[in-house]
C-alpha positions as CSV (number, residue, x, y, z in Angstrom):
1,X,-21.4,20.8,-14.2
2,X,-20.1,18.2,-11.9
3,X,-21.0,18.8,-7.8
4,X,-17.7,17.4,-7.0
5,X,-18.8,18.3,-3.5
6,X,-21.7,16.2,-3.5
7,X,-19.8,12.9,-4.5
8,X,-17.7,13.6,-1.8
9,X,-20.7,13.8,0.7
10,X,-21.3,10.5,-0.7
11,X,-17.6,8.9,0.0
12,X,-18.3,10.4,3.5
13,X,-21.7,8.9,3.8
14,X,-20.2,5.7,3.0
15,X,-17.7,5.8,5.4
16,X,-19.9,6.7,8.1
17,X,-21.6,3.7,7.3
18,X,-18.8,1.5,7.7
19,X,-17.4,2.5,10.7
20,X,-21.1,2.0,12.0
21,X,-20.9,-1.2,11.0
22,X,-17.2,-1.5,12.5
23,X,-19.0,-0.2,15.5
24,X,-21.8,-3.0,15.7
25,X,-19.3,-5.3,15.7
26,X,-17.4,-3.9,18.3
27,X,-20.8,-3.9,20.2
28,X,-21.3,-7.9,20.2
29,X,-18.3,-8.3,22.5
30,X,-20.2,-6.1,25.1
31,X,-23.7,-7.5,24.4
32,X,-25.1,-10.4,22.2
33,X,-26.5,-9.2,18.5
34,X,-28.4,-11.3,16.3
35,X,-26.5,-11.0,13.3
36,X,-23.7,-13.6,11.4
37,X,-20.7,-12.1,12.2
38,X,-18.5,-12.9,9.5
39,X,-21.7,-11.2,6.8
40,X,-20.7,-7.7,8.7
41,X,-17.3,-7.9,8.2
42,X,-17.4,-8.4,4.7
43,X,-20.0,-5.3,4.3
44,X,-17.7,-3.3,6.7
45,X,-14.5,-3.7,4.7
46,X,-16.3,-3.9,1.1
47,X,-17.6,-0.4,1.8
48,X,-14.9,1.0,3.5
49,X,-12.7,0.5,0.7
50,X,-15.0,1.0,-2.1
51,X,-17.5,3.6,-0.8
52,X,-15.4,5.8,1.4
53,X,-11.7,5.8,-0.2
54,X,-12.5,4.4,-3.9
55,X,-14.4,7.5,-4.0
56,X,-12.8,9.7,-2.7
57,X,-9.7,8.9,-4.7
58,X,-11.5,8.9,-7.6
59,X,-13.5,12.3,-7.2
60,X,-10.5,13.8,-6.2
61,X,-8.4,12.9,-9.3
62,X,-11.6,13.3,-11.8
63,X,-11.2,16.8,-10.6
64,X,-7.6,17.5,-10.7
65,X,-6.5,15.5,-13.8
66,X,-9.7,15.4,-15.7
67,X,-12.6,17.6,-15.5
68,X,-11.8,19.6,-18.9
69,X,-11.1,16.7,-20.5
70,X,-13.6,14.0,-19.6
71,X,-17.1,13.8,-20.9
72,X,-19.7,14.5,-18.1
73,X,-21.9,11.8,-18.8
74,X,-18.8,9.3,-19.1
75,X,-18.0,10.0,-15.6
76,X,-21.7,10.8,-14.6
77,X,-22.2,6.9,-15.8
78,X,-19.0,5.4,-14.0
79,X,-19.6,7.5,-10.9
80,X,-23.2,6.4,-11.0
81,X,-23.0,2.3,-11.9
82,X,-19.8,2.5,-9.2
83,X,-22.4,3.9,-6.6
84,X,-25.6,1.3,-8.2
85,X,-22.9,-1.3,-6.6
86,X,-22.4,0.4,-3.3
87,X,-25.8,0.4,-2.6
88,X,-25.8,-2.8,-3.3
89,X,-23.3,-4.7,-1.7
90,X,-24.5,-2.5,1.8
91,X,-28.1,-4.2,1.0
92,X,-26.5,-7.7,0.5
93,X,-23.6,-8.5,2.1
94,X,-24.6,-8.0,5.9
95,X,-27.6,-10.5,5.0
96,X,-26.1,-13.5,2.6
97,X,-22.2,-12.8,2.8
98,X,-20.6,-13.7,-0.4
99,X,-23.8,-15.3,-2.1
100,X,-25.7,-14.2,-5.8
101,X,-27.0,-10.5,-5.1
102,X,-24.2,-9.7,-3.6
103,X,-21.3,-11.0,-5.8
104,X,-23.2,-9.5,-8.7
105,X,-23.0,-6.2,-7.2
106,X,-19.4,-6.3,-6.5
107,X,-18.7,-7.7,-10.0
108,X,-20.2,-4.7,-10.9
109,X,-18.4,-2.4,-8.9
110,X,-14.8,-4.2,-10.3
111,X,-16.6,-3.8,-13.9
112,X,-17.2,-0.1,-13.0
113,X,-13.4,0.4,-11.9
114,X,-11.9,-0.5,-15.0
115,X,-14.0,1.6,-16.9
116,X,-12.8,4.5,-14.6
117,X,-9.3,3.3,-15.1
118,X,-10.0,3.4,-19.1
119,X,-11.4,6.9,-18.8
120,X,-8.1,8.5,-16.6
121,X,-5.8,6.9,-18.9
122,X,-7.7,8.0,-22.3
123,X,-8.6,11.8,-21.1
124,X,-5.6,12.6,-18.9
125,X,-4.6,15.2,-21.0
126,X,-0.9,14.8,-22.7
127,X,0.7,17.8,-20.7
128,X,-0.1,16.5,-17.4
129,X,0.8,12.8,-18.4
130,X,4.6,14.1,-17.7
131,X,4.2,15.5,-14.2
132,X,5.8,13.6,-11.4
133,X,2.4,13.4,-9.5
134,X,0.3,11.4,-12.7
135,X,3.0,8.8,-12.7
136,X,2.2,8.3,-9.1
137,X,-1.5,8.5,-10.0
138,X,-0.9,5.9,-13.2
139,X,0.7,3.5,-10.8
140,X,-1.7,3.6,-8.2
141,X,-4.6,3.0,-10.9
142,X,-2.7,0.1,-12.4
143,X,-3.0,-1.4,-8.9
144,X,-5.9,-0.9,-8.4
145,X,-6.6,-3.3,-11.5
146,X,-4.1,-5.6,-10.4
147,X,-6.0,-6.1,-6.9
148,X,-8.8,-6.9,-8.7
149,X,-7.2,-10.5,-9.5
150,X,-8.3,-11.2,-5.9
151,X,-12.0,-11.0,-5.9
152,X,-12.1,-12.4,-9.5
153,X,-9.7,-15.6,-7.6
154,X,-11.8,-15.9,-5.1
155,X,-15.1,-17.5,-7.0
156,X,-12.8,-20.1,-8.8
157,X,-10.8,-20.8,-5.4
158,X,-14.5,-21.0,-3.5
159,X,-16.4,-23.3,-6.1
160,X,-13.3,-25.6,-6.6
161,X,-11.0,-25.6,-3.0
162,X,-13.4,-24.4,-0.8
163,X,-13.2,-21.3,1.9
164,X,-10.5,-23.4,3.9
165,X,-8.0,-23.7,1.2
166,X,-5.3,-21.6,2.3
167,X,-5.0,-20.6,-1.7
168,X,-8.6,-18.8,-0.8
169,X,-7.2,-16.7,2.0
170,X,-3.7,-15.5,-0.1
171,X,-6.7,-14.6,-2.8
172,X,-7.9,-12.4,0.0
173,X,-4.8,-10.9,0.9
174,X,-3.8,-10.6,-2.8
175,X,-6.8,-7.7,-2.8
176,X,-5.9,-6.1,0.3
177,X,-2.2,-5.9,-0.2
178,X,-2.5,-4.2,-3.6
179,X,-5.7,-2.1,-2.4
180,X,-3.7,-1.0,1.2
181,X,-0.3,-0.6,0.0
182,X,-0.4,0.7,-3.5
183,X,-3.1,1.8,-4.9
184,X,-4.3,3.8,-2.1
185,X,-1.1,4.7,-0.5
186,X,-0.2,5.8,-4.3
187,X,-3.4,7.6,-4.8
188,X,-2.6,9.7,-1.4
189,X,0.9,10.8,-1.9
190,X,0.6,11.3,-5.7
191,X,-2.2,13.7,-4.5
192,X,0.5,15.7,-2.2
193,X,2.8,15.7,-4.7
194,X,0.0,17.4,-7.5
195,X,-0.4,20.1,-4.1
196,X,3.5,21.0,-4.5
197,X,3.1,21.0,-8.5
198,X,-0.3,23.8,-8.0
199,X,2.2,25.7,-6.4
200,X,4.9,25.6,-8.6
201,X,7.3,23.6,-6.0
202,X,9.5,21.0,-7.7
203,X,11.0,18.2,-6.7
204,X,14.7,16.2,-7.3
205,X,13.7,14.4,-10.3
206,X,16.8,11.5,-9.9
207,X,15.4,11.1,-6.5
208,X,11.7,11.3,-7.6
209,X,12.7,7.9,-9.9
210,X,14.6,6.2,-7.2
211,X,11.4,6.6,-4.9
212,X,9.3,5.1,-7.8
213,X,11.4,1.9,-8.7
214,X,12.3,0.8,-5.6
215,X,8.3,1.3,-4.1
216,X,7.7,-0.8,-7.3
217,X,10.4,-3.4,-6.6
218,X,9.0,-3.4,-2.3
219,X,5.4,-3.3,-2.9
220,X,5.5,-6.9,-5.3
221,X,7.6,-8.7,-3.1
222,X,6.0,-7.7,-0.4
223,X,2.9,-9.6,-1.0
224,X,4.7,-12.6,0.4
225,X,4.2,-11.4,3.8
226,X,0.8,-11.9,3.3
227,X,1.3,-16.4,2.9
228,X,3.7,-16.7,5.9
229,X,0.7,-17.7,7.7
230,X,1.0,-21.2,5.6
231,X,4.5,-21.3,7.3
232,X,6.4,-21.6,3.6
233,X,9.9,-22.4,3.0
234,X,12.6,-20.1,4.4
235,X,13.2,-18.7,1.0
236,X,10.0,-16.7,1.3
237,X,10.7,-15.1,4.7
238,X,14.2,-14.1,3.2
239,X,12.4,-12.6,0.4
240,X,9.6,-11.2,2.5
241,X,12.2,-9.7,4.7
242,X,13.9,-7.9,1.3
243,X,10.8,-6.4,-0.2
244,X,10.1,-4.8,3.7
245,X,13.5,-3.6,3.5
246,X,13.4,-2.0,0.1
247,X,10.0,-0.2,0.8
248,X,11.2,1.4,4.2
249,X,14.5,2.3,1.1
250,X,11.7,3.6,-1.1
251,X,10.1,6.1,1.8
252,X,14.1,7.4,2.6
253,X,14.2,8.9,-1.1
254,X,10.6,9.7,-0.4
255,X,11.5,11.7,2.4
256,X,13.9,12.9,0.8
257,X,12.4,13.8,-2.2
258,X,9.7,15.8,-0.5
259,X,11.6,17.6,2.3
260,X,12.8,20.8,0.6
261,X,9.4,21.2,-1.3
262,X,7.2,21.0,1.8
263,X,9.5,23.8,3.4
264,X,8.4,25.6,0.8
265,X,4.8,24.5,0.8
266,X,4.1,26.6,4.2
267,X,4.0,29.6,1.8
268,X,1.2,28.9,0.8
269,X,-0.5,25.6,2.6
270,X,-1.9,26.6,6.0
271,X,0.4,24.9,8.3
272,X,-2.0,23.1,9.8
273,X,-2.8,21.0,6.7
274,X,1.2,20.5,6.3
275,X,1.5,19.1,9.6
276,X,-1.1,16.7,9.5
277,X,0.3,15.3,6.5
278,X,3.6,14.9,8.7
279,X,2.2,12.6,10.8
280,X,0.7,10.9,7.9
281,X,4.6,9.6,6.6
282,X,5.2,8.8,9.9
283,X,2.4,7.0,10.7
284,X,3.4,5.5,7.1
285,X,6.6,4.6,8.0
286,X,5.8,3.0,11.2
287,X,3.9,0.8,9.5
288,X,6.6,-0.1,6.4
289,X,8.9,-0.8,10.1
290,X,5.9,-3.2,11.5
291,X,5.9,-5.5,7.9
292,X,9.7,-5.5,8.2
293,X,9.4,-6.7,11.9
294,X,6.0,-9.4,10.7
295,X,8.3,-10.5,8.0
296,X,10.9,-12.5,10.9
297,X,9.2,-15.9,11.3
298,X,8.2,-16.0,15.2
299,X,7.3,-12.7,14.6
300,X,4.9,-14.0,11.9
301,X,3.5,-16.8,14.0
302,X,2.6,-14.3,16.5
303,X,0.6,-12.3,13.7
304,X,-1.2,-15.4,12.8
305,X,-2.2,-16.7,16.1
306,X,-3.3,-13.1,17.6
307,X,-6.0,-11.5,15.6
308,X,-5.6,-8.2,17.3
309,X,-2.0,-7.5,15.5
310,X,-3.9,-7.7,12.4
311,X,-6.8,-5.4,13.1
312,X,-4.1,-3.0,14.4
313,X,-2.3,-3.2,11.4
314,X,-5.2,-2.7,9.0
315,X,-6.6,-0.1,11.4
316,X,-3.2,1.5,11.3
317,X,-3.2,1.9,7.3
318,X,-6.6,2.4,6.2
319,X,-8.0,4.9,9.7
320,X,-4.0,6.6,9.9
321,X,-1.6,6.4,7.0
322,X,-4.6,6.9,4.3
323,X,-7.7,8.6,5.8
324,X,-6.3,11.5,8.0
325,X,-4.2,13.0,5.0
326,X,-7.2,12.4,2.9
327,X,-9.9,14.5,4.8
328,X,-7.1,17.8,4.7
329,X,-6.2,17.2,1.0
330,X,-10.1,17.0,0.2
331,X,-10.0,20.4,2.6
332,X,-7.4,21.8,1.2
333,X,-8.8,21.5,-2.5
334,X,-12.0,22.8,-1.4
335,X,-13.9,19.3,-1.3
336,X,-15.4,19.5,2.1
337,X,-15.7,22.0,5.3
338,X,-13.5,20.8,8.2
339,X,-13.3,22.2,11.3
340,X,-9.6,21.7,13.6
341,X,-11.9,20.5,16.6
342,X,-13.6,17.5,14.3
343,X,-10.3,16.6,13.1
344,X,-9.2,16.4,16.9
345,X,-11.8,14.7,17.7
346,X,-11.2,11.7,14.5
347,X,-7.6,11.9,15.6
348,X,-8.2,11.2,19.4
349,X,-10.5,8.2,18.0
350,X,-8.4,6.6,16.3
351,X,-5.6,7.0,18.5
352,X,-7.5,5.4,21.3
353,X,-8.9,2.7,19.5
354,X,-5.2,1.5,18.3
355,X,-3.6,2.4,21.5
356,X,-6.2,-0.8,23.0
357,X,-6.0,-3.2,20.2
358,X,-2.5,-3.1,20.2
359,X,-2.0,-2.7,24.3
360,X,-4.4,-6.3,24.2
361,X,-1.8,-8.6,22.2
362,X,1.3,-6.5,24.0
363,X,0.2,-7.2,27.6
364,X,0.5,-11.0,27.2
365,X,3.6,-10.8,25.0
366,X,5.6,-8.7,27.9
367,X,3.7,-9.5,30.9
368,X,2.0,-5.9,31.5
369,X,-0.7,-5.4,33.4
370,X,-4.0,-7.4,31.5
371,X,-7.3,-5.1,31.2
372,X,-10.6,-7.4,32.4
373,X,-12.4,-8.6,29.4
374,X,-15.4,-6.8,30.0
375,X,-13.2,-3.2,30.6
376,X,-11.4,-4.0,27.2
377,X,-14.3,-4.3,25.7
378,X,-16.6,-1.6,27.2
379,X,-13.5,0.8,26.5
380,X,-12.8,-0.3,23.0
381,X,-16.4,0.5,22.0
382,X,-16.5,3.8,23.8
383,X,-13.3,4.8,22.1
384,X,-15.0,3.6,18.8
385,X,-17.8,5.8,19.2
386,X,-15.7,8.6,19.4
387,X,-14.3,7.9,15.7
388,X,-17.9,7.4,14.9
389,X,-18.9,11.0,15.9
390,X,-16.1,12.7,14.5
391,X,-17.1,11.7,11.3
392,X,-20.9,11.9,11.9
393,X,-20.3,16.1,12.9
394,X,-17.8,16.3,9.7
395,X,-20.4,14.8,7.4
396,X,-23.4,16.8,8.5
397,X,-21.4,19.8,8.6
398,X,-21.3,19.7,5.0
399,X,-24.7,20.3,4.5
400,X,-24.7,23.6,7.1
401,X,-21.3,25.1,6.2
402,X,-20.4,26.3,2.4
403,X,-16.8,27.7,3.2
404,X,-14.5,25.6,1.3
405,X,-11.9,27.5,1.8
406,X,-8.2,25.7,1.9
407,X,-7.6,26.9,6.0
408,X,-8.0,24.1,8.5
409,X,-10.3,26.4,10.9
């Protein structure tokens, strides 16, 4: 038998860990730390990505999709090399960066995703392989191995052009875009759509297939937002500005799509659950209007030359759009225990800490009213600590509380 629950105590352990890390950081613009910066970022995002969400995800769909059908030692060995490379990468990175140790340990963790990716496509079982919410799932893996061209890039780019070649940084970026905006984004919804299929709700096929191709069509071109920092040719704006446009296209037959089905869904889905997933398309959406926005070129200058716009953004999408629907879909399939109040309280975090990040870069843009450095930063970090006890109480309460049950209490 596989303790689905425990992996999942794992993915939160992880993620606990990295928004520690994300809180140290914070912490060295209050008060000098004697660590290399630029070694705890890399540890921060590797984890957060791979340790909190990969697993998740992966757990999640293991469970729904595969747990008749998969050998348990084939997933016992993926699941246990993927979290060999966890633990690694949090025992290397914050201490060399991107040096031996810990580029072998996320070569492993790539080598350990594509094995995953082997086993959901060969013991998906045939009848599920025609539901609307695999082909959602399918896609998302798929990207998932197409993001994996960035970290494989990034060696060659390093050992040949250097860190400052601007063909290193759109390696980068190839990762995230394909991590952030497809694979995960993908994994989540196809996830909400499996929730409607358990309970019998269907969808508008026609509309279901419009939704897919033109997310398809969006999410490729839409890489080329991430090279206007090299300040390319007006062609790629144009075409950056296209893609943005056929995503926020894609989400209107998304909408769409869903609308009637989640009216039904409050049947049977506490309402609570429902509503948080709301907020999760909007929260979506806003952020499919912000790359059509960062796609206008002195609106992309701005992104380059203010840091903060970026965090925000990838604050936005990993903390918003992809983790608060994920903790009440892994509650509402009986994955964790999660109290309203420690949902409030994550919420209120990471409204805070966006509300400031982006309040920083707006105040000089419009003339408002600047926060003193040392109040910005003093207030960042409190608000920070707030999204870092929220999920300390929701992990430890899984070790106290055994009712699984699918009510947001």
């Amino acid at each position: 038998m596989i303790r689905y629950d425990k992996h999942i105590q794992i993915a939160l352990s992880s993620f606990l860990a990295a928004i520690m890390l994300g809180l140290m950081l914070r912490y060295t613009a209050v008060e000098n730390l004697n660590f290399v910066y630029k070694y705890v970022v890399h540890t921060h995002s590797h984890i957060a990505m791979s340790g909190w969400v990969y697993l998740a995800l992966i757990t999640i769909i293991t469970k729904l999709y595969l747990n008749n059908s998969i050998p348990k030692k084939t997933y016992r060995f993926i699941f246990g090399n993927t979290l060999v490379s966890i633990v690694g990468m949090l025992a290397s990175f914050p201490f060399q960066g991107y040096a031996l140790i810990s580029i072998i340990f996320s070569t492993l963790y790539l080598i350990a995703s594509y094995f995953y990716a082997w086993a959901f496509f060969k013991y998906t079982p045939k009848e599920i392989k025609s539901t609307n919410s695999y082909k959602l799932i399918k896609y998302a893996v798929i990207y998932l191995i197409i993001s994996s061209i960035g970290p494989w890039g990034i060696g060659a780019v390093m050992g040949t052009l250097g860190s400052s070649s601007p063909l290193y940084h759109s390696t980068i970026y190839l990762y995230l875009h394909y991590q952030y905006n497809a694979w995960m984004l993908l994994g989540v919804i196809g996830i909400v759509v499996k929730l409607l299929e358990d309970n019998h709700i269907e969808i508008d096929k026609n509309l279901f297939r419009k939704f897919l191709i033109s997310f398809n069509i969006g999410v490729n071109i839409t890489y080329l937002l991430s090279i206007l920092f090299v300040e390319p040719p007006s062609i790629i704006y144009i075409l950056a500005i296209v893609g943005a446009a056929i995503q926020i296209g894609s989400f209107v037959y998304l909408y769409h799509t869903l609308r009637d089905g989640i009216k039904k869904a409050y049947q049977f889905i506490d309402k609570r659950i429902i509503i948080v997933l709301k907020w999760g398309f909007v929260l979506a959406s806003i952020k499919l209007f912000m790359q059509l926005i960062g796609a206008f070129p002195d609106i992309a200058a701005l992104i380059v030359k203010n840091k903060f716009l970026t965090i925000g953004f990838i604050h936005w999408v990993f903390l918003g759009v992809i983790t608060m629907p994920l903790l009440v879909l892994l509650k509402h399939f009986k994955f964790i225990y999660l109290s309203k109040k420690y949902l409030i309280a994550y919420v209120l975090g990471f409204s805070l800490t966006e509300i400031l990040i982006f309040y920083k870069p707006a105040s000089v843009i419009f003339g408002l009213y600047v926060i003193p450095f040392q109040i910005f930063n003093v207030s960042l970090f409190l608000a920070s600590l707030l999204l870092v006890g929220s999920i300390t109480v929701i992990l430890f309460s899984q070790f106290f509380k055994k009712d699984y049950s699918s009510r947001l209490d």
